[in-house]
C-alpha positions as CSV (number, residue, x, y, z in Angstrom):
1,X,-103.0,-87.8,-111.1
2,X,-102.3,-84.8,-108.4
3,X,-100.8,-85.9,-105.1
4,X,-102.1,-84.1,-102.2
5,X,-99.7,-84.6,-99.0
6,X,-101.6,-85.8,-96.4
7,X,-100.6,-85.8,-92.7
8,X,-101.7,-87.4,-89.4
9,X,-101.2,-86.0,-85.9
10,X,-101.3,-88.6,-83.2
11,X,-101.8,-87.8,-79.7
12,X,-100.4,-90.2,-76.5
13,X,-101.4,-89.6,-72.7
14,X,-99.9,-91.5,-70.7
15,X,-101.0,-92.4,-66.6
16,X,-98.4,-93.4,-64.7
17,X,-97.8,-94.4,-60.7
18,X,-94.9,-95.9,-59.1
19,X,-95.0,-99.5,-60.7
20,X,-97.3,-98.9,-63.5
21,X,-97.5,-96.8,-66.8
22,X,-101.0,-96.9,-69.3
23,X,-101.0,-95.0,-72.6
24,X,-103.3,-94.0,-74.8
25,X,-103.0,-93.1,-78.3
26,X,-105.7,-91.0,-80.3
27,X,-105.7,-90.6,-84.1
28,X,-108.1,-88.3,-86.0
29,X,-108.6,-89.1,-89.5
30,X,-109.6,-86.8,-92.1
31,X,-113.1,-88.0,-92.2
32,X,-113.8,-87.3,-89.0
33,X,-112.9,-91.2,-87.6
34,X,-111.1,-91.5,-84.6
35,X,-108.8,-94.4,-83.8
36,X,-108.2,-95.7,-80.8
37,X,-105.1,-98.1,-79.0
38,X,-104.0,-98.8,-75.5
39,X,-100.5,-99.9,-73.8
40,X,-99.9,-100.8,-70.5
41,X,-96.4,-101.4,-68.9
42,X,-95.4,-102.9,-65.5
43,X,-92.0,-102.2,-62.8
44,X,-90.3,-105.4,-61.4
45,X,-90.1,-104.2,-58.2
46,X,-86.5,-104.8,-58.3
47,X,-85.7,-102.6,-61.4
48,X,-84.9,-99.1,-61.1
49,X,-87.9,-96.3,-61.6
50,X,-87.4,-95.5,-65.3
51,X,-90.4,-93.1,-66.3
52,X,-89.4,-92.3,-69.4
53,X,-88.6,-96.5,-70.2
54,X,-91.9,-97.2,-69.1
55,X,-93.9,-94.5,-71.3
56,X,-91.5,-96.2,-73.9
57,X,-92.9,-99.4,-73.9
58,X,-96.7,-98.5,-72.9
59,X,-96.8,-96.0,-75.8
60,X,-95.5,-98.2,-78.1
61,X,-98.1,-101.0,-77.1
62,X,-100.8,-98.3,-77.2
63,X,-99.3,-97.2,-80.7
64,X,-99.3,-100.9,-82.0
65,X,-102.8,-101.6,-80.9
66,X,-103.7,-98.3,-82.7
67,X,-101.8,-99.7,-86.0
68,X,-103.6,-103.1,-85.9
69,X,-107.4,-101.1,-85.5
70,X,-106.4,-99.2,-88.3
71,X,-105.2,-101.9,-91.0
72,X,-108.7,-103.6,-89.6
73,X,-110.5,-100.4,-90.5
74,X,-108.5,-100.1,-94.2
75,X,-109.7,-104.3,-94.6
76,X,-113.2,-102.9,-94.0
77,X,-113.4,-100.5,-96.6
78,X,-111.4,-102.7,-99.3
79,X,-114.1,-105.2,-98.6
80,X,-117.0,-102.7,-98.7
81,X,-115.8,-101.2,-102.2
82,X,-115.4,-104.8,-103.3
83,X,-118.5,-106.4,-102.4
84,X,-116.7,-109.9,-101.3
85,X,-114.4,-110.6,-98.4
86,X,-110.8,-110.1,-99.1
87,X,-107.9,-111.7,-97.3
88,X,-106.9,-110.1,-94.1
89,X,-103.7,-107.3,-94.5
90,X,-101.1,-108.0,-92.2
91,X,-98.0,-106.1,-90.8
């Protein structure tokens, strides 16, 4: 068996205004599938403006949103080539 290294390039926007920060993560797959995951993150109005904390935490709820679709995804096809329902994979 011949290992190919595979890679995956995964792009994050982010939106941002004085209180509020929403990111969005985008990953192509090889087959031409694109997966999908969004983070939001909110300012007390008492904390200091951190833009870089905020993308922080709105990218990495965008990027765990984005893992959960795709372990959905890989249950899909697992239950697809098997013909039955398997149990769900988890974190």
């Amino acid at each position: 068996m011949t290992h190919n290294p595979a890679g995956w390039h995964i792009e994050v926007e982010f939106t941002e205004d004085d209180r509020h920060t929403r990111a969005a993560a985008l990953l192509r797959l090889a087959d031409g599938t694109e997966v999908r995951g969004h983070g939001h993150a909110s300012r007390h109005r008492v904390d200091p403006q951190q833009p870089r904390v905020g993308e922080e935490v709105a990218g990495a709820r965008a990027l765990n949103e984005l893992a959960l679709r795709l372990l959905d995804k890989a249950h899909g096809e697992i239950d697809q080539a098997a013909g039955r329902v398997s149990h769900p994979i988890h974190v």
